[in-house]
C-alpha positions in Angstrom: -24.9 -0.9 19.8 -25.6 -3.4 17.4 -29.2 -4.4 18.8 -29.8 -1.1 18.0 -28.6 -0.6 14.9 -30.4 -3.5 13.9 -33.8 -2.4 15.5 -33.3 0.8 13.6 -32.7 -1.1 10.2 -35.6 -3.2 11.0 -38.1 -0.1 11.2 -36.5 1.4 8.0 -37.7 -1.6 6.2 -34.4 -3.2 6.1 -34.5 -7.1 5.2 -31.6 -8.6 7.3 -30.4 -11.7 5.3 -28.5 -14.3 7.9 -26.4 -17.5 7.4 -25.8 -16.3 3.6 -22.4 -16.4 2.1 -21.3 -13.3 -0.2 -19.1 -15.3 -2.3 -18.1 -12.5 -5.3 -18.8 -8.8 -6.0 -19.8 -7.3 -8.7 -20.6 -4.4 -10.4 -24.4 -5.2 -11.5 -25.1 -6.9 -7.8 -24.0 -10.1 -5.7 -23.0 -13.7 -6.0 -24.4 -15.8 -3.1 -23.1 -19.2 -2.3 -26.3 -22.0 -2.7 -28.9 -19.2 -3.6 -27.5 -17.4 -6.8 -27.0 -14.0 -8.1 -28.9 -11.2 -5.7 -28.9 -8.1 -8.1 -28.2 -4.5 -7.0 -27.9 -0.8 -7.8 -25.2 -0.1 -5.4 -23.4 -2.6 -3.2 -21.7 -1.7 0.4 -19.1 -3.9 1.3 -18.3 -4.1 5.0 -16.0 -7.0 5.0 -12.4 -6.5 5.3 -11.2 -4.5 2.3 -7.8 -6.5 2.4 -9.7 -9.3 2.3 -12.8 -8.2 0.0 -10.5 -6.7 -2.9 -9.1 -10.3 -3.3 -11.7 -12.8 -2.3 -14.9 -10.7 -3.5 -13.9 -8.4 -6.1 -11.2 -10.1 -8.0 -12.4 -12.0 -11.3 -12.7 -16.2 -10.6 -13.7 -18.7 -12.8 -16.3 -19.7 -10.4 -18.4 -17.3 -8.7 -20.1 -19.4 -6.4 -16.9 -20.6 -4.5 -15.6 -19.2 -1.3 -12.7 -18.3 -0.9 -10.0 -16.8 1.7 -7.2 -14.5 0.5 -6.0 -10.8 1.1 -4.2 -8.7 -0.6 -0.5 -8.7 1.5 0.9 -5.2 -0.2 -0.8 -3.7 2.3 0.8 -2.8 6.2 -1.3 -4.4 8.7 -1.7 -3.7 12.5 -1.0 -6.2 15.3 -1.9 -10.1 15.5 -3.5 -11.1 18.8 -4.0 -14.4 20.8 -6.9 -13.7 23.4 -7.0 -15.7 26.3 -11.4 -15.8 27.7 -11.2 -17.2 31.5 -13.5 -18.4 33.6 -12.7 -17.6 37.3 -14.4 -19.1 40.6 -13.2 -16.2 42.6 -13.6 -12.6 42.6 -10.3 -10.9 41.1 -10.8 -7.9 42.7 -7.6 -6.3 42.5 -8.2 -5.4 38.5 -10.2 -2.9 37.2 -12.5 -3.2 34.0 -9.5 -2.3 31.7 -5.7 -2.7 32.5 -2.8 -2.7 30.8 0.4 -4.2 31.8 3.7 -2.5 30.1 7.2 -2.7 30.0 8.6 0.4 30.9 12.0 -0.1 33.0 14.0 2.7 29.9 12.7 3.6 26.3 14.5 1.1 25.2 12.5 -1.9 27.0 9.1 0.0 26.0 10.0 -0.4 22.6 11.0 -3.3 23.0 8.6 -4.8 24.6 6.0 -4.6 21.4 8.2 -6.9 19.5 8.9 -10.1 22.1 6.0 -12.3 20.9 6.2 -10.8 17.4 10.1 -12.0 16.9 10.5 -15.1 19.0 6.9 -16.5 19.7 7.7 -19.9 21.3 10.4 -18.4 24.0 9.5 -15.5 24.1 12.7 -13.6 25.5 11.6 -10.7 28.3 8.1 -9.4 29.4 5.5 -8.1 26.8 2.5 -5.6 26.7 -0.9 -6.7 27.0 -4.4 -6.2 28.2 -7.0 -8.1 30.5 -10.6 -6.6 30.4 -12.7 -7.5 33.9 -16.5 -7.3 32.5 -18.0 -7.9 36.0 -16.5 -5.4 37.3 -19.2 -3.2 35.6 -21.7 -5.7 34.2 -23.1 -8.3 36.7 -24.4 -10.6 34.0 -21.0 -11.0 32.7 -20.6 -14.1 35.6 -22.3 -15.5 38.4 -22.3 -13.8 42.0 -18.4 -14.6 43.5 -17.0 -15.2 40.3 -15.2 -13.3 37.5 -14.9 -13.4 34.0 -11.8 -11.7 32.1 -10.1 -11.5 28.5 -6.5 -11.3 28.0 -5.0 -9.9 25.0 -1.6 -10.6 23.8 0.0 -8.7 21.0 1.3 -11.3 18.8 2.2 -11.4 14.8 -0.2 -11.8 12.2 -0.8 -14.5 9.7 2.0 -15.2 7.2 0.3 -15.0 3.6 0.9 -18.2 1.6 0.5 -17.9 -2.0 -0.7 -21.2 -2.7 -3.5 -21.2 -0.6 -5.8 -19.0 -3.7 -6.2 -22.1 -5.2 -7.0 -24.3 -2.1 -10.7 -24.6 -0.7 -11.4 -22.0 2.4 -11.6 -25.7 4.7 -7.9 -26.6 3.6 -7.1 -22.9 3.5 -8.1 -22.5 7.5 -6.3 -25.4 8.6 -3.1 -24.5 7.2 -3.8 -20.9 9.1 -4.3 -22.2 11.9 -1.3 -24.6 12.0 0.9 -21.2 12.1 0.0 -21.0 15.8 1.2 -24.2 17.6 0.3 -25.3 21.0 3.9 -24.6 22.2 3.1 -20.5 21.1 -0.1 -20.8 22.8 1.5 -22.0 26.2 4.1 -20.0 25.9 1.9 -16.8 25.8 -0.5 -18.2 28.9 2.4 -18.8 31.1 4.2 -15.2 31.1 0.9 -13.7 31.3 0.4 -16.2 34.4 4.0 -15.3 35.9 3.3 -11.3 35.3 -0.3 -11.7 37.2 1.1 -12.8 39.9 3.0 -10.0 41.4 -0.7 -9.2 42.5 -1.5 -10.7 45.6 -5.0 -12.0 44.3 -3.9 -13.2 41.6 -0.5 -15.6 42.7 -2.9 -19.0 42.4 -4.7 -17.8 39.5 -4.0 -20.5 37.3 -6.1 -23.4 40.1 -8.8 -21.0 39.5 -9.3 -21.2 35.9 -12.4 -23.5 35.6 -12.9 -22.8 31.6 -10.9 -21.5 28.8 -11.3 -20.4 25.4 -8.4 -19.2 23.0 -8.1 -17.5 20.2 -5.4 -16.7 17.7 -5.0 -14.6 14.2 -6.2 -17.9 12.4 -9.4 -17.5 14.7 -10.7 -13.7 13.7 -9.5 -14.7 10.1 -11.5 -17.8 10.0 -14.9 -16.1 11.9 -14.7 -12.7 10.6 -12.6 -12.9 7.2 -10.2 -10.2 8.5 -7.0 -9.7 6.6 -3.7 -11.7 8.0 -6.0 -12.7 11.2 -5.5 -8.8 12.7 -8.6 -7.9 14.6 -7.1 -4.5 14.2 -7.2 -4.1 10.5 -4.8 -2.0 8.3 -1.9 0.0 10.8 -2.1 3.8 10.7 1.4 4.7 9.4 1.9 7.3 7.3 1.5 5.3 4.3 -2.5 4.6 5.7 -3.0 7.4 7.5 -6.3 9.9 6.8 -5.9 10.3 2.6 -3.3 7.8 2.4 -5.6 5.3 3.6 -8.0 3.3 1.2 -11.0 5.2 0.7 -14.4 4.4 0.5 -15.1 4.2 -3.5 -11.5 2.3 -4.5 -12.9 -0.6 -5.3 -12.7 0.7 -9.2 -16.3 0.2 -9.5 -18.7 3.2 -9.5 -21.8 1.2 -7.9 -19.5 -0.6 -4.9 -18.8 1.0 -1.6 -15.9 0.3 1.3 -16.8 0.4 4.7 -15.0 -1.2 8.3 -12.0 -0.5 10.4 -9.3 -1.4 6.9 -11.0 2.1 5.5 -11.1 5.9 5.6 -10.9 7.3 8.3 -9.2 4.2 10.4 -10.3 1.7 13.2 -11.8 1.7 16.4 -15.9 2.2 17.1 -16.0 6.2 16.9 -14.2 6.4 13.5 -15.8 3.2 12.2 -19.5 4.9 13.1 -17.9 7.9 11.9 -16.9 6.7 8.4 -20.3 4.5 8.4 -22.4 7.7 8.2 -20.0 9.3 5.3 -20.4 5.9 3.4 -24.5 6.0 3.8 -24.3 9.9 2.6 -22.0 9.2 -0.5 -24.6 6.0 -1.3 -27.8 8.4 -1.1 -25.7 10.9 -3.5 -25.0 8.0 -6.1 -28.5 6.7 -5.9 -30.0 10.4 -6.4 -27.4 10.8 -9.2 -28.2 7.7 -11.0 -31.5 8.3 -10.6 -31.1 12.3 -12.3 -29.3 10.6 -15.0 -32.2 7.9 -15.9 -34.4 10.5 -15.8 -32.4 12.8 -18.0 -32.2 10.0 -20.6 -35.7 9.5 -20.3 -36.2 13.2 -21.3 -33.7 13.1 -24.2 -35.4 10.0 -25.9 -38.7 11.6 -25.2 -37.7 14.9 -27.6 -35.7 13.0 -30.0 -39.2 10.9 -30.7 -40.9 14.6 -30.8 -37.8 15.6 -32.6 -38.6 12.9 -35.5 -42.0 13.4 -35.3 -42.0 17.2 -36.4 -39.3 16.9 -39.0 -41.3 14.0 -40.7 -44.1 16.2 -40.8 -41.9 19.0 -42.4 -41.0 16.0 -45.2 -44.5 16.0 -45.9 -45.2 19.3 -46.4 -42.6 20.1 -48.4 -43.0 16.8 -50.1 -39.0 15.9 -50.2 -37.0 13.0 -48.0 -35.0 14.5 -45.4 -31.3 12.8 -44.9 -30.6 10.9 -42.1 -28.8 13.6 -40.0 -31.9 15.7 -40.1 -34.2 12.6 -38.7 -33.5 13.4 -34.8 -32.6 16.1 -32.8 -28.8 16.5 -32.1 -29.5 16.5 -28.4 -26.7 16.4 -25.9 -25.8 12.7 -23.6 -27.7 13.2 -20.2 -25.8 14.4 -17.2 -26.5 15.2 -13.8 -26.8 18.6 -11.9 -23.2 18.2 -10.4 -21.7 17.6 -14.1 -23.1 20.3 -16.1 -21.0 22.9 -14.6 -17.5 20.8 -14.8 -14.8 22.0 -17.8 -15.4 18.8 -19.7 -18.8 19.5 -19.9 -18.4 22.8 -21.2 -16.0 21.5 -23.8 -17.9 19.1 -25.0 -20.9 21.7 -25.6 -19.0 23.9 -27.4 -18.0 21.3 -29.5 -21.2 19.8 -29.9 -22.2 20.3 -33.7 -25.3 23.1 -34.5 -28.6 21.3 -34.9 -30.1 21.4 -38.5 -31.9 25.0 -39.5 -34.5 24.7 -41.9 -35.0 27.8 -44.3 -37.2 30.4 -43.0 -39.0 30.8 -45.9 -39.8 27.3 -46.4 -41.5 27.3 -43.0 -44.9 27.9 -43.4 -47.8 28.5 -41.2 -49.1 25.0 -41.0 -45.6 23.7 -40.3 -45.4 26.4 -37.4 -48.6 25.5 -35.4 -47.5 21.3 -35.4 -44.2 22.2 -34.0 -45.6 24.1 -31.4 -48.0 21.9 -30.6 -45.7 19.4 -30.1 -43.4 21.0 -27.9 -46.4 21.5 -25.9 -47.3 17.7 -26.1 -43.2 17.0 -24.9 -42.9 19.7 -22.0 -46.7 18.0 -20.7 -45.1 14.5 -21.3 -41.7 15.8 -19.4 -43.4 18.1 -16.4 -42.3 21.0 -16.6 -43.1 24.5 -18.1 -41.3 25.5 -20.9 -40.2 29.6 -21.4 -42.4 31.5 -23.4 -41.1 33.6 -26.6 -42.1 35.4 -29.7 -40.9 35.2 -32.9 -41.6 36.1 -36.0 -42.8 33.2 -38.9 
Protein backbone atom coordinates (compact mmCIF):
# COMPACT_ATOMS: atom_id res chain seq x y z
CA UNK A 1 0.00 0.00 0.00
CA UNK A 2 2.46 2.47 0.50
CA UNK A 3 4.46 1.72 -2.89
CA UNK A 4 1.45 2.68 -4.21
CA UNK A 5 0.49 5.50 -2.68
CA UNK A 6 3.82 6.78 -3.45
CA UNK A 7 3.63 5.80 -7.24
CA UNK A 8 0.39 7.63 -7.30
CA UNK A 9 2.03 10.89 -5.55
CA UNK A 10 4.81 10.51 -7.95
CA UNK A 11 2.49 10.85 -11.17
CA UNK A 12 0.51 13.74 -9.49
CA UNK A 13 3.66 15.67 -9.44
CA UNK A 14 4.39 15.13 -5.87
CA UNK A 15 8.10 15.95 -4.76
CA UNK A 16 8.83 13.28 -2.05
CA UNK A 17 11.44 14.99 0.28
CA UNK A 18 13.54 11.99 2.35
CA UNK A 19 16.03 12.09 5.28
CA UNK A 20 14.64 15.74 6.21
CA UNK A 21 13.83 16.55 9.72
CA UNK A 22 10.51 18.76 10.33
CA UNK A 23 11.79 20.37 13.40
CA UNK A 24 8.73 23.14 14.06
CA UNK A 25 5.35 24.12 12.56
CA UNK A 26 4.04 26.99 11.73
CA UNK A 27 1.47 28.87 10.49
CA UNK A 28 3.21 30.56 7.27
CA UNK A 29 5.12 27.08 6.43
CA UNK A 30 7.96 24.69 7.95
CA UNK A 31 11.10 24.75 9.92
CA UNK A 32 13.67 22.03 8.57
CA UNK A 33 16.58 20.99 10.63
CA UNK A 34 20.07 21.89 8.37
CA UNK A 35 18.10 23.25 5.32
CA UNK A 36 15.89 26.26 6.71
CA UNK A 37 12.44 27.49 6.57
CA UNK A 38 10.36 25.59 3.57
CA UNK A 39 7.25 27.99 3.16
CA UNK A 40 3.60 26.86 2.71
CA UNK A 41 -0.06 27.66 2.15
CA UNK A 42 -1.36 24.84 4.04
CA UNK A 43 0.65 22.30 6.03
CA UNK A 44 -0.59 18.48 6.77
CA UNK A 45 0.89 17.05 9.70
CA UNK A 46 0.94 13.29 9.82
CA UNK A 47 3.13 12.80 12.79
CA UNK A 48 1.67 11.88 15.94
CA UNK A 49 -0.67 14.62 17.15
CA UNK A 50 0.44 13.86 20.83
CA UNK A 51 3.59 14.31 19.84
CA UNK A 52 3.28 17.09 17.03
CA UNK A 53 1.19 19.60 19.34
CA UNK A 54 4.23 19.61 21.69
CA UNK A 55 7.41 19.08 19.68
CA UNK A 56 6.22 20.93 16.28
CA UNK A 57 3.65 23.30 17.08
CA UNK A 58 4.46 24.66 20.47
CA UNK A 59 6.59 28.02 20.42
CA UNK A 60 10.74 27.27 21.16
CA UNK A 61 13.34 29.66 21.25
CA UNK A 62 15.03 27.67 18.58
CA UNK A 63 13.34 26.48 15.65
CA UNK A 64 15.84 24.45 14.20
CA UNK A 65 16.19 22.02 17.27
CA UNK A 66 14.62 18.66 17.47
CA UNK A 67 12.95 17.69 19.98
CA UNK A 68 10.86 14.77 21.64
CA UNK A 69 7.85 15.45 23.92
CA UNK A 70 3.98 14.71 23.97
CA UNK A 71 1.45 16.15 25.37
CA UNK A 72 0.50 13.44 28.53
CA UNK A 73 -3.24 14.95 29.25
CA UNK A 74 -4.16 12.80 26.73
CA UNK A 75 -5.39 8.71 27.34
CA UNK A 76 -3.19 6.54 25.28
CA UNK A 77 -3.63 2.94 24.06
CA UNK A 78 -1.38 -0.02 24.94
CA UNK A 79 2.57 -0.18 25.05
CA UNK A 80 4.08 -3.13 23.17
CA UNK A 81 7.43 -5.12 23.22
CA UNK A 82 7.61 -7.13 19.87
CA UNK A 83 9.65 -10.00 19.73
CA UNK A 84 10.99 -10.54 15.32
CA UNK A 85 12.35 -14.35 15.24
CA UNK A 86 14.16 -16.02 12.96
CA UNK A 87 13.23 -19.85 12.85
CA UNK A 88 15.23 -22.79 11.04
CA UNK A 89 12.15 -24.87 11.11
CA UNK A 90 8.79 -24.77 9.74
CA UNK A 91 6.23 -23.77 12.71
CA UNK A 92 3.58 -25.24 11.10
CA UNK A 93 1.18 -25.59 13.82
CA UNK A 94 0.37 -21.53 13.63
CA UNK A 95 -1.62 -19.76 11.35
CA UNK A 96 -0.79 -16.25 9.86
CA UNK A 97 -2.52 -14.52 12.88
CA UNK A 98 -3.10 -15.98 16.42
CA UNK A 99 -3.91 -14.88 19.45
CA UNK A 100 -3.29 -16.39 22.68
CA UNK A 101 -5.83 -15.33 25.66
CA UNK A 102 -6.57 -15.89 29.11
CA UNK A 103 -9.87 -16.90 29.42
CA UNK A 104 -10.22 -19.66 32.40
CA UNK A 105 -13.54 -16.81 34.08
CA UNK A 106 -14.17 -13.06 33.33
CA UNK A 107 -12.34 -12.35 35.89
CA UNK A 108 -8.85 -13.80 34.42
CA UNK A 109 -9.78 -12.26 30.91
CA UNK A 110 -9.70 -9.01 32.46
CA UNK A 111 -7.16 -9.66 34.13
CA UNK A 112 -5.05 -10.86 31.90
CA UNK A 113 -4.62 -7.23 30.01
CA UNK A 114 -3.07 -5.85 33.07
CA UNK A 115 -0.07 -8.62 34.09
CA UNK A 116 2.73 -6.93 32.12
CA UNK A 117 1.21 -3.49 32.53
CA UNK A 118 1.33 -3.76 36.61
CA UNK A 119 4.22 -5.96 37.44
CA UNK A 120 6.56 -6.00 34.28
CA UNK A 121 9.70 -7.80 35.66
CA UNK A 122 7.57 -10.96 37.38
CA UNK A 123 5.07 -10.75 35.69
CA UNK A 124 2.40 -12.68 38.03
CA UNK A 125 -0.07 -15.15 35.67
CA UNK A 126 -0.35 -15.59 31.79
CA UNK A 127 -0.94 -12.58 29.47
CA UNK A 128 -2.56 -11.84 25.99
CA UNK A 129 -0.59 -11.56 22.99
CA UNK A 130 -0.13 -12.09 19.30
CA UNK A 131 2.45 -13.92 16.98
CA UNK A 132 1.95 -13.15 13.23
CA UNK A 133 3.40 -16.23 10.76
CA UNK A 134 4.24 -14.15 7.44
CA UNK A 135 5.30 -17.29 5.53
CA UNK A 136 2.47 -18.81 6.01
CA UNK A 137 1.09 -16.64 3.21
CA UNK A 138 4.11 -14.81 1.71
CA UNK A 139 7.03 -17.08 0.69
CA UNK A 140 9.53 -14.23 0.51
CA UNK A 141 9.00 -13.66 4.08
CA UNK A 142 11.93 -16.63 4.77
CA UNK A 143 13.79 -19.06 2.98
CA UNK A 144 12.31 -22.64 1.89
CA UNK A 145 12.03 -24.82 5.52
CA UNK A 146 12.16 -21.90 7.61
CA UNK A 147 9.81 -19.43 9.33
CA UNK A 148 9.70 -16.09 10.31
CA UNK A 149 7.23 -14.67 13.13
CA UNK A 150 6.43 -11.45 15.32
CA UNK A 151 5.33 -11.64 18.77
CA UNK A 152 3.54 -8.90 20.31
CA UNK A 153 3.23 -8.40 23.93
CA UNK A 154 0.96 -5.83 25.44
CA UNK A 155 2.98 -3.99 27.81
CA UNK A 156 2.78 -0.23 29.38
CA UNK A 157 3.71 2.80 27.72
CA UNK A 158 6.41 5.23 28.32
CA UNK A 159 6.32 7.18 31.62
CA UNK A 160 6.51 11.07 30.55
CA UNK A 161 9.36 12.79 32.31
CA UNK A 162 9.08 16.43 32.53
CA UNK A 163 12.58 17.23 32.43
CA UNK A 164 13.39 15.70 29.34
CA UNK A 165 11.77 19.18 27.20
CA UNK A 166 14.79 20.73 27.91
CA UNK A 167 17.23 17.73 27.12
CA UNK A 168 18.50 17.06 23.43
CA UNK A 169 16.30 14.17 21.60
CA UNK A 170 19.97 11.84 21.95
CA UNK A 171 19.87 12.21 25.86
CA UNK A 172 16.00 12.30 25.66
CA UNK A 173 16.01 8.51 23.91
CA UNK A 174 18.40 7.06 26.20
CA UNK A 175 16.61 7.88 29.25
CA UNK A 176 13.33 6.26 27.28
CA UNK A 177 14.86 3.57 26.61
CA UNK A 178 16.32 2.89 30.04
CA UNK A 179 12.47 2.43 31.23
CA UNK A 180 12.62 -1.06 29.71
CA UNK A 181 15.45 -3.09 31.31
CA UNK A 182 16.84 -6.31 30.16
CA UNK A 183 15.24 -8.17 33.16
CA UNK A 184 11.48 -6.78 31.57
CA UNK A 185 12.66 -7.87 28.30
CA UNK A 186 13.44 -11.60 29.52
CA UNK A 187 10.80 -11.72 31.50
CA UNK A 188 8.31 -11.11 28.51
CA UNK A 189 10.35 -13.79 26.10
CA UNK A 190 10.25 -16.50 28.64
CA UNK A 191 6.31 -16.65 29.33
CA UNK A 192 5.72 -16.28 25.83
CA UNK A 193 8.34 -19.31 25.43
CA UNK A 194 6.61 -21.39 28.35
CA UNK A 195 2.92 -20.55 26.68
CA UNK A 196 4.32 -21.79 23.06
CA UNK A 197 5.06 -24.78 24.21
CA UNK A 198 1.83 -26.49 25.00
CA UNK A 199 2.07 -26.89 21.06
CA UNK A 200 3.84 -29.85 20.19
CA UNK A 201 6.03 -27.91 17.39
CA UNK A 202 6.79 -25.54 19.23
CA UNK A 203 8.27 -27.24 22.94
CA UNK A 204 12.16 -26.61 21.61
CA UNK A 205 11.38 -23.46 20.12
CA UNK A 206 13.80 -21.47 21.88
CA UNK A 207 17.11 -23.87 20.19
CA UNK A 208 15.54 -22.72 17.03
CA UNK A 209 15.79 -19.15 17.30
CA UNK A 210 18.78 -18.36 15.03
CA UNK A 211 18.17 -14.31 15.07
CA UNK A 212 16.30 -11.90 17.17
CA UNK A 213 15.31 -8.45 17.12
CA UNK A 214 13.28 -6.52 19.91
CA UNK A 215 11.56 -3.79 20.27
CA UNK A 216 10.01 -1.84 23.06
CA UNK A 217 7.71 1.63 23.58
CA UNK A 218 11.21 3.48 23.63
CA UNK A 219 11.70 1.77 20.06
CA UNK A 220 8.41 3.11 18.03
CA UNK A 221 8.97 6.44 20.07
CA UNK A 222 12.47 6.79 18.96
CA UNK A 223 11.75 5.57 14.93
CA UNK A 224 8.43 6.89 14.52
CA UNK A 225 7.97 9.84 17.17
CA UNK A 226 4.78 8.22 18.49
CA UNK A 227 3.38 9.56 21.73
CA UNK A 228 4.45 7.54 25.11
CA UNK A 229 6.09 4.81 22.66
CA UNK A 230 2.22 3.28 21.73
CA UNK A 231 2.22 2.00 18.29
CA UNK A 232 -1.44 2.25 18.83
CA UNK A 233 -1.84 5.90 19.32
CA UNK A 234 -4.59 7.68 21.43
CA UNK A 235 -7.22 4.76 23.17
CA UNK A 236 -10.88 4.96 22.05
CA UNK A 237 -12.63 5.58 25.34
CA UNK A 238 -15.37 7.70 25.46
CA UNK A 239 -13.43 10.67 26.18
CA UNK A 240 -11.58 9.95 22.31
CA UNK A 241 -14.17 8.32 20.74
CA UNK A 242 -15.67 9.67 17.11
CA UNK A 243 -16.34 13.73 18.13
CA UNK A 244 -14.56 13.47 21.33
CA UNK A 245 -11.50 12.60 19.58
CA UNK A 246 -8.98 15.35 18.27
CA UNK A 247 -10.09 16.43 15.07
CA UNK A 248 -8.41 17.23 12.03
CA UNK A 249 -8.11 21.27 12.21
CA UNK A 250 -7.24 21.54 16.27
CA UNK A 251 -4.13 22.56 15.84
CA UNK A 252 -5.52 26.39 16.37
CA UNK A 253 -4.10 27.29 13.21
CA UNK A 254 -6.35 27.83 10.16
CA UNK A 255 -3.59 26.72 7.40
CA UNK A 256 -2.38 23.33 9.50
CA UNK A 257 -4.02 20.01 9.13
CA UNK A 258 -4.01 16.62 11.56
CA UNK A 259 -3.84 13.44 10.13
CA UNK A 260 -2.65 9.49 11.60
CA UNK A 261 -4.07 6.89 13.88
CA UNK A 262 -4.03 9.87 17.30
CA UNK A 263 -7.02 11.65 15.02
CA UNK A 264 -10.65 11.61 13.85
CA UNK A 265 -11.98 9.01 13.22
CA UNK A 266 -9.33 6.50 15.29
CA UNK A 267 -6.59 3.90 14.39
CA UNK A 268 -6.11 1.02 12.32
CA UNK A 269 -5.48 1.09 8.24
CA UNK A 270 -9.31 1.43 7.08
CA UNK A 271 -10.06 4.41 9.35
CA UNK A 272 -6.58 5.96 8.99
CA UNK A 273 -7.22 5.71 4.85
CA UNK A 274 -10.53 6.74 5.74
CA UNK A 275 -9.75 9.91 7.70
CA UNK A 276 -6.72 10.49 5.04
CA UNK A 277 -9.28 11.19 2.24
CA UNK A 278 -11.53 13.59 4.57
CA UNK A 279 -8.18 15.53 5.43
CA UNK A 280 -7.18 15.85 1.46
CA UNK A 281 -11.00 17.06 0.83
CA UNK A 282 -10.99 19.66 3.75
CA UNK A 283 -7.30 20.92 2.26
CA UNK A 284 -8.76 21.29 -1.39
CA UNK A 285 -11.75 23.37 0.36
CA UNK A 286 -9.27 25.73 2.25
CA UNK A 287 -6.99 26.10 -0.79
CA UNK A 288 -10.17 26.97 -3.09
CA UNK A 289 -11.37 29.28 -0.18
CA UNK A 290 -8.23 31.05 0.19
CA UNK A 291 -7.90 31.37 -3.20
CA UNK A 292 -11.93 33.05 -3.56
CA UNK A 293 -10.79 35.28 -0.93
CA UNK A 294 -7.49 36.63 -2.76
CA UNK A 295 -9.36 37.00 -5.58
CA UNK A 296 -12.14 38.88 -3.89
CA UNK A 297 -9.59 41.36 -2.47
CA UNK A 298 -8.21 41.67 -5.71
CA UNK A 299 -11.69 42.82 -6.97
CA UNK A 300 -12.30 45.19 -4.05
CA UNK A 301 -8.91 47.08 -4.56
CA UNK A 302 -9.59 47.02 -8.26
CA UNK A 303 -13.04 49.36 -7.74
CA UNK A 304 -11.78 51.26 -4.85
CA UNK A 305 -8.88 52.47 -7.50
CA UNK A 306 -12.02 53.03 -10.16
CA UNK A 307 -13.86 54.28 -7.13
CA UNK A 308 -11.08 57.15 -6.67
CA UNK A 309 -10.68 57.58 -10.05
CA UNK A 310 -14.31 58.76 -10.81
CA UNK A 311 -14.88 60.87 -7.74
CA UNK A 312 -11.60 62.80 -8.51
CA UNK A 313 -12.92 63.50 -11.80
CA UNK A 314 -16.26 64.73 -10.11
CA UNK A 315 -13.71 67.20 -7.95
CA UNK A 316 -12.79 68.55 -11.17
CA UNK A 317 -15.74 69.28 -12.60
CA UNK A 318 -17.26 70.81 -10.00
CA UNK A 319 -14.01 72.44 -9.18
CA UNK A 320 -14.23 71.84 -5.18
CA UNK A 321 -11.92 69.20 -2.87
CA UNK A 322 -13.81 66.34 -1.80
CA UNK A 323 -13.18 65.10 1.97
CA UNK A 324 -11.42 62.21 2.68
CA UNK A 325 -14.45 59.82 3.26
CA UNK A 326 -15.64 60.53 -0.23
CA UNK A 327 -12.07 59.56 -1.78
CA UNK A 328 -12.91 55.56 -2.08
CA UNK A 329 -15.69 53.50 -2.34
CA UNK A 330 -17.04 52.12 1.12
CA UNK A 331 -16.79 48.62 -0.21
CA UNK A 332 -17.41 45.72 2.01
CA UNK A 333 -13.99 43.19 3.38
CA UNK A 334 -13.90 40.15 0.85
CA UNK A 335 -15.42 36.96 1.82
CA UNK A 336 -15.98 33.71 0.27
CA UNK A 337 -19.08 32.04 -1.22
CA UNK A 338 -19.64 29.84 2.02
CA UNK A 339 -19.53 33.24 4.28
CA UNK A 340 -21.86 35.46 2.58
CA UNK A 341 -24.91 33.75 3.62
CA UNK A 342 -23.77 33.20 7.52
CA UNK A 343 -25.74 35.69 10.33
CA UNK A 344 -22.55 37.65 10.91
CA UNK A 345 -22.36 38.39 7.57
CA UNK A 346 -25.61 39.70 7.34
CA UNK A 347 -25.02 41.81 10.36
CA UNK A 348 -22.29 43.30 9.40
CA UNK A 349 -24.02 44.52 5.99
CA UNK A 350 -26.68 45.98 7.60
CA UNK A 351 -24.54 47.79 9.58
CA UNK A 352 -22.19 48.69 6.99
CA UNK A 353 -22.49 52.67 6.66
CA UNK A 354 -24.38 54.06 3.11
CA UNK A 355 -21.85 54.97 0.53
CA UNK A 356 -21.56 58.80 -0.31
CA UNK A 357 -24.65 60.16 -2.76
CA UNK A 358 -23.70 63.02 -4.69
CA UNK A 359 -26.58 65.58 -5.55
CA UNK A 360 -28.45 64.74 -8.61
CA UNK A 361 -28.52 67.94 -9.86
CA UNK A 362 -24.92 68.50 -9.64
CA UNK A 363 -24.34 65.43 -11.80
CA UNK A 364 -24.06 66.47 -15.15
CA UNK A 365 -23.83 64.88 -18.49
CA UNK A 366 -20.07 64.74 -18.80
CA UNK A 367 -19.77 63.45 -15.31
CA UNK A 368 -22.31 60.58 -16.31
CA UNK A 369 -20.59 59.24 -19.46
CA UNK A 370 -16.77 58.91 -17.33
CA UNK A 371 -18.55 56.96 -14.73
CA UNK A 372 -19.97 54.74 -16.94
CA UNK A 373 -17.16 54.29 -18.79
CA UNK A 374 -15.28 53.35 -16.04
CA UNK A 375 -17.38 50.75 -14.71
CA UNK A 376 -17.03 49.33 -18.04
CA UNK A 377 -13.17 49.62 -17.83
CA UNK A 378 -13.56 47.69 -14.01
CA UNK A 379 -16.18 44.82 -14.93
CA UNK A 380 -13.48 44.21 -18.36
CA UNK A 381 -10.58 44.42 -15.81
CA UNK A 382 -12.68 42.01 -13.25
CA UNK A 383 -14.29 39.44 -16.00
CA UNK A 384 -17.40 39.42 -15.68
CA UNK A 385 -20.68 41.12 -17.11
CA UNK A 386 -22.19 43.60 -15.19
CA UNK A 387 -26.45 44.03 -15.09
CA UNK A 388 -27.67 46.42 -17.39
CA UNK A 389 -30.11 49.35 -16.09
CA UNK A 390 -31.66 52.63 -16.98
CA UNK A 391 -31.93 55.57 -15.22
CA UNK A 392 -32.65 58.81 -15.52
CA UNK A 393 -29.63 61.80 -15.39
Amino acid sequence: MTNALERLALDLGVTIECGKTVTHVEEKGVHIADAGFLPADMVIVNADLPYAKTSLLQHKDNKNEEIFDWDDRFSFSSGVISFHWAIDKSLDDLNTHNVFLKAGSRTEAEASWQVLRNNEDDPKGAFNFYVHRAGKTDPSACPAGCDSIMVLVPCKTLLRETDCANLSREEVMKRYKEQFSDDTIDAARRAVLKRLSVLDSLKDLEQHIVNEVVDTPATWADQYHLAAGTPFALSHGFAQLSLTRPGPESSGLSNVLYCGASTRPGNGVPLVLLGAKQVAEKAESKLADNDDAQAALSRRRMLQTTSSASLAALAGLFGTPLDNKYSRANAAAPITAKEADNFSAKAQRLARPKPPKALRPQINKDFAVLLMRSSYNALDEIDCVGMVCASRV
